[in-house]
N, CA, C and O of each residue as an XYZ file, in Angstrom:
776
protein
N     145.658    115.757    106.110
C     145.884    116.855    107.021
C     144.712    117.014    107.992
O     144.820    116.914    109.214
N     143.359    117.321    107.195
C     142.464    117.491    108.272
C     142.086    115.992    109.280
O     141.518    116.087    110.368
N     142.476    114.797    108.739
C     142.488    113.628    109.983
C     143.149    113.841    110.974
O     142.786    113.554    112.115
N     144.572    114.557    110.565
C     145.474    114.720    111.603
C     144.796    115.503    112.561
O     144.799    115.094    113.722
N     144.100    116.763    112.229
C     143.924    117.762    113.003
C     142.311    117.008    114.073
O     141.807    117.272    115.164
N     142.121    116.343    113.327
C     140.788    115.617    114.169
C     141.766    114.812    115.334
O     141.693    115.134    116.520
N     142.581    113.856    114.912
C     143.136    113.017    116.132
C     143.835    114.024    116.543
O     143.471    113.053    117.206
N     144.525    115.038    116.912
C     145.089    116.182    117.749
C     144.081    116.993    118.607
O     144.417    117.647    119.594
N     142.842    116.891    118.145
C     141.435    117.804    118.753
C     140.991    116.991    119.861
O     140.748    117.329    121.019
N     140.891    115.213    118.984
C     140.175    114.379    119.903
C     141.429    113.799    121.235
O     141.052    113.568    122.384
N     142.465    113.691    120.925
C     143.912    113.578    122.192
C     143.696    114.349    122.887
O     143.576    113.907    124.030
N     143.485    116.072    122.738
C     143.288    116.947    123.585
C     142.115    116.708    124.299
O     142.163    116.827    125.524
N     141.286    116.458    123.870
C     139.788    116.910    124.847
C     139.445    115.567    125.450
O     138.577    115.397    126.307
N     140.222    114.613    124.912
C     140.278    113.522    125.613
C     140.911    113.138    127.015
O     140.591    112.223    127.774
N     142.235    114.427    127.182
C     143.509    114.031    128.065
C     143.311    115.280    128.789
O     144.099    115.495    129.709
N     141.919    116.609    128.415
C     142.045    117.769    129.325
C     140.757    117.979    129.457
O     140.501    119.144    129.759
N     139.505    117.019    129.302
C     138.690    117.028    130.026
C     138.029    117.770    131.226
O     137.000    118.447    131.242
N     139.006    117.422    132.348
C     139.410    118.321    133.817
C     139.330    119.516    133.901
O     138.731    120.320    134.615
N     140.255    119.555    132.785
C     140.859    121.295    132.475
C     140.033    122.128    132.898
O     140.286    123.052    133.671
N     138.888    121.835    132.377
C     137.361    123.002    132.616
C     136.940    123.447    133.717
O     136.633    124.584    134.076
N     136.950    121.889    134.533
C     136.541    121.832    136.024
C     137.370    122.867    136.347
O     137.050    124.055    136.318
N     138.711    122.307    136.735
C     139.814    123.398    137.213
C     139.869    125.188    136.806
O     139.952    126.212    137.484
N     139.806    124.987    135.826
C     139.118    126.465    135.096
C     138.098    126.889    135.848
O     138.039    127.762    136.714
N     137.385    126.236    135.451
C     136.045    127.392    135.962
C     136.333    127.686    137.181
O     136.128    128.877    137.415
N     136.956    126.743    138.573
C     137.311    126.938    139.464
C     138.004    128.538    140.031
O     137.593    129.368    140.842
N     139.277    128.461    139.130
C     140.435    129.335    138.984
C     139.256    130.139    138.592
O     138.496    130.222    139.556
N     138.681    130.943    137.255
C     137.913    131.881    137.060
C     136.829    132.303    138.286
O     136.624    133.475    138.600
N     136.306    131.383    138.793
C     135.438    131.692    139.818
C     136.188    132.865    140.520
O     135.599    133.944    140.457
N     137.333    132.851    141.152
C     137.925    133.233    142.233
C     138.622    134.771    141.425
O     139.128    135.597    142.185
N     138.612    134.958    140.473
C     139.232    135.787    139.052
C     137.850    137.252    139.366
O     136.777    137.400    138.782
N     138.402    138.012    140.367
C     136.994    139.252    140.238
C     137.643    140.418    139.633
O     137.224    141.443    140.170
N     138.419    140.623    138.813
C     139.376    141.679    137.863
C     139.309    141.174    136.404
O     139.009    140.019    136.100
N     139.529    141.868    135.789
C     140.015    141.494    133.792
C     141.209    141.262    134.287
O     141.515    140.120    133.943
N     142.276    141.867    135.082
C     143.313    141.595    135.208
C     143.552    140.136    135.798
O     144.547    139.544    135.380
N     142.726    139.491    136.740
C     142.719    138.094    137.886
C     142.583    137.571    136.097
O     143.586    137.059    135.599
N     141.481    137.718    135.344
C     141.433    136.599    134.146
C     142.705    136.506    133.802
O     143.431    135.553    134.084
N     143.049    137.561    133.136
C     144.049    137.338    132.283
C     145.461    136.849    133.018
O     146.465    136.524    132.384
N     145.381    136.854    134.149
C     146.706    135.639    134.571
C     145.864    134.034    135.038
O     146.355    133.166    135.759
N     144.926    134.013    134.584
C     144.473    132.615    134.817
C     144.374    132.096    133.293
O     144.544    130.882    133.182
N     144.233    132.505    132.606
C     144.806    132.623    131.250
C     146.447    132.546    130.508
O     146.801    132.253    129.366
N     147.049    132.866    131.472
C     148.586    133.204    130.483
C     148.843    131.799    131.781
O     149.126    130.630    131.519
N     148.625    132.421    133.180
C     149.148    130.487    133.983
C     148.319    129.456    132.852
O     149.094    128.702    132.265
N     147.436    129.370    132.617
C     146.978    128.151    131.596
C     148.169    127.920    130.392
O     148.776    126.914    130.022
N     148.194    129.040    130.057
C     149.605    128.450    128.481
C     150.589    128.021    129.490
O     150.666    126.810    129.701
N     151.528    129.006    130.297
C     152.483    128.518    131.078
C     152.303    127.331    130.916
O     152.979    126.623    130.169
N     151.232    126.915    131.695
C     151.665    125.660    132.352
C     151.406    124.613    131.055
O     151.910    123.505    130.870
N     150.497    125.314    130.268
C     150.541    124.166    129.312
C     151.621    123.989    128.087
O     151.832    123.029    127.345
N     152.024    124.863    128.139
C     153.514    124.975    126.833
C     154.502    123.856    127.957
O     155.125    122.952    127.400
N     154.571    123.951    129.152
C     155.639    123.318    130.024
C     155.314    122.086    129.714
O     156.223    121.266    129.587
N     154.085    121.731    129.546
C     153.848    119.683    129.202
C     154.193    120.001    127.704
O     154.907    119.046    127.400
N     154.119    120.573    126.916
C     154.227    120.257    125.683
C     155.363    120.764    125.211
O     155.512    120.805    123.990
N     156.813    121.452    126.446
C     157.930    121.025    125.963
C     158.816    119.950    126.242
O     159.890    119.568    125.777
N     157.846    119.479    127.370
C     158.267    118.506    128.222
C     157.890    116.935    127.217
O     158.460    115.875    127.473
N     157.290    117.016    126.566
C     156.527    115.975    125.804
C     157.218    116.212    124.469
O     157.541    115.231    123.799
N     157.525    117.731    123.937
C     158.313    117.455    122.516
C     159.564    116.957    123.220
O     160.012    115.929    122.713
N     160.344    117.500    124.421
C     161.569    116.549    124.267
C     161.949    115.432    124.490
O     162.995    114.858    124.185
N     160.565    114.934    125.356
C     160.772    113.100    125.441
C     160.663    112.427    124.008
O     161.289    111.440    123.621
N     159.596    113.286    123.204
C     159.172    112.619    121.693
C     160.980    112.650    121.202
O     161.566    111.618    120.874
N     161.524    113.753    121.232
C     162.659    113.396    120.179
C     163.942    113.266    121.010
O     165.040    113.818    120.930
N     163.214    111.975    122.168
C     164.328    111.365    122.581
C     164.947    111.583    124.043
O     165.527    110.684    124.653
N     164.724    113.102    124.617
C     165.718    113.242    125.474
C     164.689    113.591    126.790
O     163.936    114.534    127.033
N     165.026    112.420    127.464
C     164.325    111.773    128.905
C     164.092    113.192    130.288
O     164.461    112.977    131.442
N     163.391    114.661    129.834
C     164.056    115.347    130.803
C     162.924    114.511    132.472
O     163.507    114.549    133.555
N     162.073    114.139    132.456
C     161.296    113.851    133.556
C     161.358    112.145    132.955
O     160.955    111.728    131.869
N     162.074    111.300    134.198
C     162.021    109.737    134.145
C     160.314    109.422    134.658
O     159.526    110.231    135.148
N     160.098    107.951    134.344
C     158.144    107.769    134.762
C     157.815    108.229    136.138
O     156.847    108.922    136.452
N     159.055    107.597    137.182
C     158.864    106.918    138.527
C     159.067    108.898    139.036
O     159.352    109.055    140.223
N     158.933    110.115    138.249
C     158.842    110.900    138.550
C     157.429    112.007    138.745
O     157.022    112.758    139.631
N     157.029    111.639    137.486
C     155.502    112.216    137.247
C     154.516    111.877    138.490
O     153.817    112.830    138.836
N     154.368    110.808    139.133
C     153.576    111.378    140.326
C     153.612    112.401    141.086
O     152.644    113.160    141.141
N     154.875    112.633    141.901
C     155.582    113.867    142.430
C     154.892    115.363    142.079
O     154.850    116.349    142.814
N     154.379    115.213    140.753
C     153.993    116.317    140.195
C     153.024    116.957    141.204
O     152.888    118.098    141.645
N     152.387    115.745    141.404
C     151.225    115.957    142.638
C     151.491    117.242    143.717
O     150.649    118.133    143.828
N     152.460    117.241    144.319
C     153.192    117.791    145.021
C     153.142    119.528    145.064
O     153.348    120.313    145.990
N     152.835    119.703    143.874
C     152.031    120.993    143.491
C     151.206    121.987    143.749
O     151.260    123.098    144.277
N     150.187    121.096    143.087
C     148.656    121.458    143.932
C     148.400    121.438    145.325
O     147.898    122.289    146.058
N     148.964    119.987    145.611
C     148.413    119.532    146.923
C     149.565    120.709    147.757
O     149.040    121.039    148.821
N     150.531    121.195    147.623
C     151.041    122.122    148.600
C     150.366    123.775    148.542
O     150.168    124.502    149.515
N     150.120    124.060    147.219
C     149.036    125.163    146.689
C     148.084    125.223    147.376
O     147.835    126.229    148.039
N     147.100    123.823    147.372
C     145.932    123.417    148.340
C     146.196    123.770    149.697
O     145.265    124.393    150.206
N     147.191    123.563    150.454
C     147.305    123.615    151.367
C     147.792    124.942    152.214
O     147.697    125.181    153.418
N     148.357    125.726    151.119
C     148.701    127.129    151.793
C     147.603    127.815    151.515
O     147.106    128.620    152.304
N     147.374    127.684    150.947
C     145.655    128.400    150.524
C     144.350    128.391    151.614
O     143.475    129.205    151.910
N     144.702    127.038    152.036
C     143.733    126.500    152.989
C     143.916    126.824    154.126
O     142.975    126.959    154.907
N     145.834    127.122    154.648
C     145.839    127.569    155.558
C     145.926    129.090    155.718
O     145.744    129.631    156.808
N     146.183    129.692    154.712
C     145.651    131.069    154.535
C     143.813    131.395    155.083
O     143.257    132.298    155.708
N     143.608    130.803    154.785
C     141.765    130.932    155.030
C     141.540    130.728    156.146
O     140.634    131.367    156.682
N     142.265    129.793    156.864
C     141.976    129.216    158.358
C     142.626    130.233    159.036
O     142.085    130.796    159.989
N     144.243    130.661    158.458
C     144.334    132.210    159.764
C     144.335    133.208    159.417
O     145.255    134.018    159.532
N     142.677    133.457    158.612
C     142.415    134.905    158.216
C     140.490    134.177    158.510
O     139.406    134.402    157.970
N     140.886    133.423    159.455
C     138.725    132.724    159.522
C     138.357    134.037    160.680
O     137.290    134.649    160.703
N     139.593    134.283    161.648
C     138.632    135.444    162.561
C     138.399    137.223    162.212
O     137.911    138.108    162.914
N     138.930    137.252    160.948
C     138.455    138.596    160.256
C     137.550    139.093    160.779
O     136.964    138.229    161.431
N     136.869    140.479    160.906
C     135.741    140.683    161.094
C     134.951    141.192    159.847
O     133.764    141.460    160.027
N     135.453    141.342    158.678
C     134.913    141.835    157.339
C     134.775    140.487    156.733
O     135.683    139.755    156.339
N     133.518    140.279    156.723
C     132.875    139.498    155.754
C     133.575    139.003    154.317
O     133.234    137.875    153.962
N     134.410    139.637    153.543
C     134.868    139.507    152.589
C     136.057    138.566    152.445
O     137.132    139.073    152.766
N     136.091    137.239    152.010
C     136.897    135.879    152.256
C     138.287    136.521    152.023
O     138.101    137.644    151.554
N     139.375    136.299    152.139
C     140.982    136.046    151.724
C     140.761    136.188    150.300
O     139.797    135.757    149.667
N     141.850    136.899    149.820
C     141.601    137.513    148.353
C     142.448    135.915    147.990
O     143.440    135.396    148.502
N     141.744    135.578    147.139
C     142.474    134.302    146.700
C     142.245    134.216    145.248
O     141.778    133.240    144.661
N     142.657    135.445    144.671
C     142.824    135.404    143.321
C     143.847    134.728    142.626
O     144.934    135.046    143.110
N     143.989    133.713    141.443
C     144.830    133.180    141.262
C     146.109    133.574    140.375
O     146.041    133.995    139.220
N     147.342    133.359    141.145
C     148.333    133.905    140.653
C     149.197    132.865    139.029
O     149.285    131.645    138.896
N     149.535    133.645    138.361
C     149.963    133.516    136.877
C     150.968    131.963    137.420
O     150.842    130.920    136.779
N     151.655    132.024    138.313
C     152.203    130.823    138.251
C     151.524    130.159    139.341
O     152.593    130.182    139.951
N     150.493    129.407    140.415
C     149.974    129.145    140.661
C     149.304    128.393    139.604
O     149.572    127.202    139.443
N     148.372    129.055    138.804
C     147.603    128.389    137.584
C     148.722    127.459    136.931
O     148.606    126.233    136.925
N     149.898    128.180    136.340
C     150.722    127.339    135.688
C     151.544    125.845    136.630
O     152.016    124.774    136.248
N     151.423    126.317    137.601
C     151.873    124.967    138.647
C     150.799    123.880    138.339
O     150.958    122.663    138.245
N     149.751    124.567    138.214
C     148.808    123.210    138.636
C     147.864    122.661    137.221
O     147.016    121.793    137.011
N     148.380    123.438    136.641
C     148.330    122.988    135.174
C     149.187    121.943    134.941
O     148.642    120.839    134.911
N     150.777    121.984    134.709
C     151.126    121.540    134.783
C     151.507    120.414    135.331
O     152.239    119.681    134.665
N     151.177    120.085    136.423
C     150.947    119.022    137.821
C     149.830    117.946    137.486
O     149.799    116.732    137.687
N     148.801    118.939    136.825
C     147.655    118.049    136.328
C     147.819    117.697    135.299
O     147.405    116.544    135.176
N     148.255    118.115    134.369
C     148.632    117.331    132.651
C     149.416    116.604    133.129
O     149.499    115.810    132.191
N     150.236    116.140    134.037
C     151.827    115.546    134.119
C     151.693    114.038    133.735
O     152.650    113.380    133.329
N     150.097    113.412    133.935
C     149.922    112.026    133.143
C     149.721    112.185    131.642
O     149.921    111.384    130.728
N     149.261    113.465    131.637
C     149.162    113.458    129.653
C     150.492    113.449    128.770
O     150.537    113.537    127.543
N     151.899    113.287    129.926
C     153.131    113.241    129.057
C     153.150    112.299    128.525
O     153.507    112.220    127.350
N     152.708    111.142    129.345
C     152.570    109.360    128.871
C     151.596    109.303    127.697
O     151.742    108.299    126.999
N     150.599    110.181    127.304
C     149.850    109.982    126.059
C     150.642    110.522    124.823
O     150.647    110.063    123.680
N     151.329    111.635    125.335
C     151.765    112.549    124.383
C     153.135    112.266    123.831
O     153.370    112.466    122.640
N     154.116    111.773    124.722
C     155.723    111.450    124.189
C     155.175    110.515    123.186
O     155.314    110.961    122.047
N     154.508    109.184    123.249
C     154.383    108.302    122.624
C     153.598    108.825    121.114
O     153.902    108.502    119.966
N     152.810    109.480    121.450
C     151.908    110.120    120.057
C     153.125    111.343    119.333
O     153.398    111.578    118.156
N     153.383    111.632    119.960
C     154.534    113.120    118.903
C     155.424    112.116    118.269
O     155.634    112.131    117.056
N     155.999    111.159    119.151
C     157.259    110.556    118.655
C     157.062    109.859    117.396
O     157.936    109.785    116.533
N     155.436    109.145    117.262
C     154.881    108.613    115.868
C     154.474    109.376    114.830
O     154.495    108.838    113.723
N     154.010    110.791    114.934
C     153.558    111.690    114.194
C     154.642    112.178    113.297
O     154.300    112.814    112.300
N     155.956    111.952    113.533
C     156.932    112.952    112.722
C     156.712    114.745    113.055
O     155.803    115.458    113.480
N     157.783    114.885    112.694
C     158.666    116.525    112.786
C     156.518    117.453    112.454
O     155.690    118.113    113.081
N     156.690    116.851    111.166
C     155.401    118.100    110.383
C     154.050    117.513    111.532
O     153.310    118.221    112.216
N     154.073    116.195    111.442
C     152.716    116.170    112.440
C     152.657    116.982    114.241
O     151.753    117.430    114.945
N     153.997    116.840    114.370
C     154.407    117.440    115.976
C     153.936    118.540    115.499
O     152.836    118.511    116.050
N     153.937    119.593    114.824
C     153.701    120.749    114.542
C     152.412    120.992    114.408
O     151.849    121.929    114.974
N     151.705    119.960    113.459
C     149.658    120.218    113.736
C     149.919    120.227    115.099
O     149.901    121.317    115.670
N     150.203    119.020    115.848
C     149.339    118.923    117.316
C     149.666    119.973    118.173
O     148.738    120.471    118.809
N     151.037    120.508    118.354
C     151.337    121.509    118.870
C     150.252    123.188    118.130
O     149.904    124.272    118.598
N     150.145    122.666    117.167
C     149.216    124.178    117.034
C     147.703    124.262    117.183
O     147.054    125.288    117.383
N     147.200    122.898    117.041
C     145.808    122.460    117.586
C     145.984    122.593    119.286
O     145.226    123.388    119.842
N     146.905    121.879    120.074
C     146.947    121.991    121.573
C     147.261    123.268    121.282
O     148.240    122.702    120.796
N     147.399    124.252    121.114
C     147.564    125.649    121.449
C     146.001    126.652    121.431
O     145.496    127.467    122.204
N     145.661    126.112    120.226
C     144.516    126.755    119.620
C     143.645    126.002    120.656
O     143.042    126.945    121.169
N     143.251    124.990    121.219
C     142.382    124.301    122.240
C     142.453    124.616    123.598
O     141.595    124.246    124.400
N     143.581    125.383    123.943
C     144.007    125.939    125.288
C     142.797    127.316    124.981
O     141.943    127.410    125.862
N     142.729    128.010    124.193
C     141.921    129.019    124.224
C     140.485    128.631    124.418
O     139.715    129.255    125.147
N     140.159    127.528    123.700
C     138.779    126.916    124.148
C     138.754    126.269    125.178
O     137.709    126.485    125.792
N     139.495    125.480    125.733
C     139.055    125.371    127.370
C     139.428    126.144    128.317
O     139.372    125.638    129.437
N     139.976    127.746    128.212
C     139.830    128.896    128.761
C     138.245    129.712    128.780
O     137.538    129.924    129.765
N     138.086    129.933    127.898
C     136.651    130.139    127.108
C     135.475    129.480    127.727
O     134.551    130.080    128.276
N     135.595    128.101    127.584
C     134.487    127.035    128.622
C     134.688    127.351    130.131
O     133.750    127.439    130.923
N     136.142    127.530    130.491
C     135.869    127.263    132.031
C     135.583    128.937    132.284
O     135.922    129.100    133.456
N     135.277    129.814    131.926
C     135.108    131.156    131.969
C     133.594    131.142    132.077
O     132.896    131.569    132.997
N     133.307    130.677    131.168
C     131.823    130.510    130.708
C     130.957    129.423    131.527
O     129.797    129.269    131.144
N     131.318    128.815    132.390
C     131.198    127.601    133.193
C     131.121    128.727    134.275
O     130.040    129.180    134.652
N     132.337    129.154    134.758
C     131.948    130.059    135.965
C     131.232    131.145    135.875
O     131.024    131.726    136.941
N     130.748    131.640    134.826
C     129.808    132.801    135.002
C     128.325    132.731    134.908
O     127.628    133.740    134.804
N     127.716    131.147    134.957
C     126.558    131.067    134.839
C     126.109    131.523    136.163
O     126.570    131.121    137.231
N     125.242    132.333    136.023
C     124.114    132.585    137.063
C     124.486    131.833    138.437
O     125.376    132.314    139.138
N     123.739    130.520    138.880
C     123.895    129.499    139.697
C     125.186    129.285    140.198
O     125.505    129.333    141.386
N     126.138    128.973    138.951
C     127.473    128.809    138.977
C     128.546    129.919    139.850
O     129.462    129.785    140.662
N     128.042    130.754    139.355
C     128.919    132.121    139.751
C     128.451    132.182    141.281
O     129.274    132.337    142.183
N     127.044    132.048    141.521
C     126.591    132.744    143.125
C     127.383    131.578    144.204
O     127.872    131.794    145.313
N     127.280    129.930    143.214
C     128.083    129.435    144.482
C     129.410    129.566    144.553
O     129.922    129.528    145.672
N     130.288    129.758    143.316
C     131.880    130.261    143.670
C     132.134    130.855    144.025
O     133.289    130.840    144.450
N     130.948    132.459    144.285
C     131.540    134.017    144.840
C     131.121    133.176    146.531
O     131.640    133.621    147.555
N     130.404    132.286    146.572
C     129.795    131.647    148.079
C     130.793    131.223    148.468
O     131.605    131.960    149.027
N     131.014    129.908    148.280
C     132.285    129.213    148.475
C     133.193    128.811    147.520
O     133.690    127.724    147.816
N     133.656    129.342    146.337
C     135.035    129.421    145.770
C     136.117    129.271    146.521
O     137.000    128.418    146.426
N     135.925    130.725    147.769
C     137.520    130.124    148.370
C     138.149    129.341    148.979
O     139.350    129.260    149.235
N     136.811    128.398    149.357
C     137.031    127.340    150.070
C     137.072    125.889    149.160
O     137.629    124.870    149.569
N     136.444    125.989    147.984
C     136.485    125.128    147.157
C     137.952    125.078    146.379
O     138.393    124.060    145.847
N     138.426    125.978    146.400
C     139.793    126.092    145.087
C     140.959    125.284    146.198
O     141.747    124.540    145.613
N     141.131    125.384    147.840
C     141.732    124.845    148.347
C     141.700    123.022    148.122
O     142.467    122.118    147.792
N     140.214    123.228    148.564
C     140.069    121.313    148.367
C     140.062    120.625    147.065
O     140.357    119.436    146.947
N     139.743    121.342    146.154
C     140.119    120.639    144.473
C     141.418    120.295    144.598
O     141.924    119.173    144.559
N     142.101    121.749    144.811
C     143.550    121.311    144.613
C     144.583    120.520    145.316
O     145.689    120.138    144.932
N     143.785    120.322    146.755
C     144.203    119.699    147.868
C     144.254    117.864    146.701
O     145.277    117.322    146.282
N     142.422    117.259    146.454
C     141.942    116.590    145.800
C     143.081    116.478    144.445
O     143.900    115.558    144.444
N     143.052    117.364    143.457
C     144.219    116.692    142.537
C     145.460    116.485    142.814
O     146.044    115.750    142.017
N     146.231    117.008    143.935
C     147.496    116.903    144.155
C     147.729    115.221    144.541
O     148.489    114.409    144.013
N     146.510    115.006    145.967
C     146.514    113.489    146.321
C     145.926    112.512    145.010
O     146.576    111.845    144.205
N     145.015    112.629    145.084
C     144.645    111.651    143.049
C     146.323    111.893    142.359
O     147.147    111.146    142.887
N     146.710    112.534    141.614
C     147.845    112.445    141.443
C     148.482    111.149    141.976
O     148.400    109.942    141.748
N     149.243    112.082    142.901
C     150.236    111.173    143.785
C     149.523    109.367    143.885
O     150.308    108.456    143.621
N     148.378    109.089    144.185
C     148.134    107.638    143.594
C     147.736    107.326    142.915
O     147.428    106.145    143.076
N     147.441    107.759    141.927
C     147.104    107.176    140.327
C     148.632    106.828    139.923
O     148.817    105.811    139.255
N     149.782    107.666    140.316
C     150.927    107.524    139.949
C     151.832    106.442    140.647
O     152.966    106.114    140.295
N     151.265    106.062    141.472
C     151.726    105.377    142.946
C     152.949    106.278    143.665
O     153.658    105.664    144.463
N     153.152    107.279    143.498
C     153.815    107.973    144.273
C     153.830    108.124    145.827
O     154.821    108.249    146.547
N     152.413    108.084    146.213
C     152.469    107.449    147.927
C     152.653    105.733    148.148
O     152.383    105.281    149.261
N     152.884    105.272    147.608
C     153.058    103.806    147.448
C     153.993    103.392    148.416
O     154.973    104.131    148.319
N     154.157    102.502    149.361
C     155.551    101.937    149.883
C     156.280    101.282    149.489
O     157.290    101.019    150.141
């Protein structure tokens, strides 16, 4: 049992790495308990969506074909881009205070999702070998690990240094990450491919 729960710990932090980056990102921009806590519940969203998307390829039933998961891209990079152009026609403001670009509960879950969308290819193949009882550790370890890389990327954005440059440029940074994972996406997947 506890091996299992080690290879379910080490799959996760192996395949959400990112996660944090993106996190701390999203938290940066989070100036409410309330902004957290939907950068928080978009994190499960979006992450229960790969991991129903991954239990139903494991037991069989094809809902996303391969030559689809790039697309996912499509996400962010449009997120990125309204965001970005939100900022550009709100640049002649005269109040100092950037475009509220707090992140919305499905926003987070879009691009959660968009960004795990290669971890389906780790994960159909691993649930489908684990059996019924092992699908169930990993699903409750990936659950329980969503709270710790909430936790890190929280804690990532509130360092000192950290925090003064996201309240600096956060709002300009959360556009181009996401601009950045939508395109990575799309060709890691070959989805811009001819």
């Amino acid at each position: 049992m506890f091996s299992l729960i080690g290879q379910a710990a080490g799959t996760f932090v192996v395949t959400n790495v990112d996660d944090v980056v993106l996190l701390a990102v999203f938290f940066g921009r989070a100036t409410t308990r309330g902004d957290v806590v939907r950068v928080v519940v978009g994190q499960y969203l979006g992450f229960a969506a790969i991991l129903a998307v991954s239990v139903a390829g494991a037991l069989g039933v094809g809902l996303l074909p391969e030559r689809v998961l790039p697309y996912l891209g499509l996400l962010p990079l449009s997120l990125g881009l309204y965001l970005g152009w939100q900022l550009w026609r709100e640049r002649g403001d005269v109040d100092d205070e950037p475009a509220d670009l707090a992140p919305a509960v499905w926003a987070v879950a879009a691009v959660t999702f968009a960004n795990g969308g290669d971890n389906l290819g780790v994960y159909v193949p691993v649930f489908a070998a684990v059996g019924t009882s092992g699908l169930v550790v990993y699903v409750l370890v990936f659950l329980a690990l969503v709270a710790v890389s909430c936790v890190l990327g929280r804690y990532v954005a509130t360092r000192a240094v950290i925090a003064r440059a996201l309240a600096r440029w956060g709002h300009l940074v959360l556009p181009v990450v996401l601009i950045a994972i939508g395109v990575l996406i799309l060709l890691e997947g070959g989805g811009l491919a001819g």
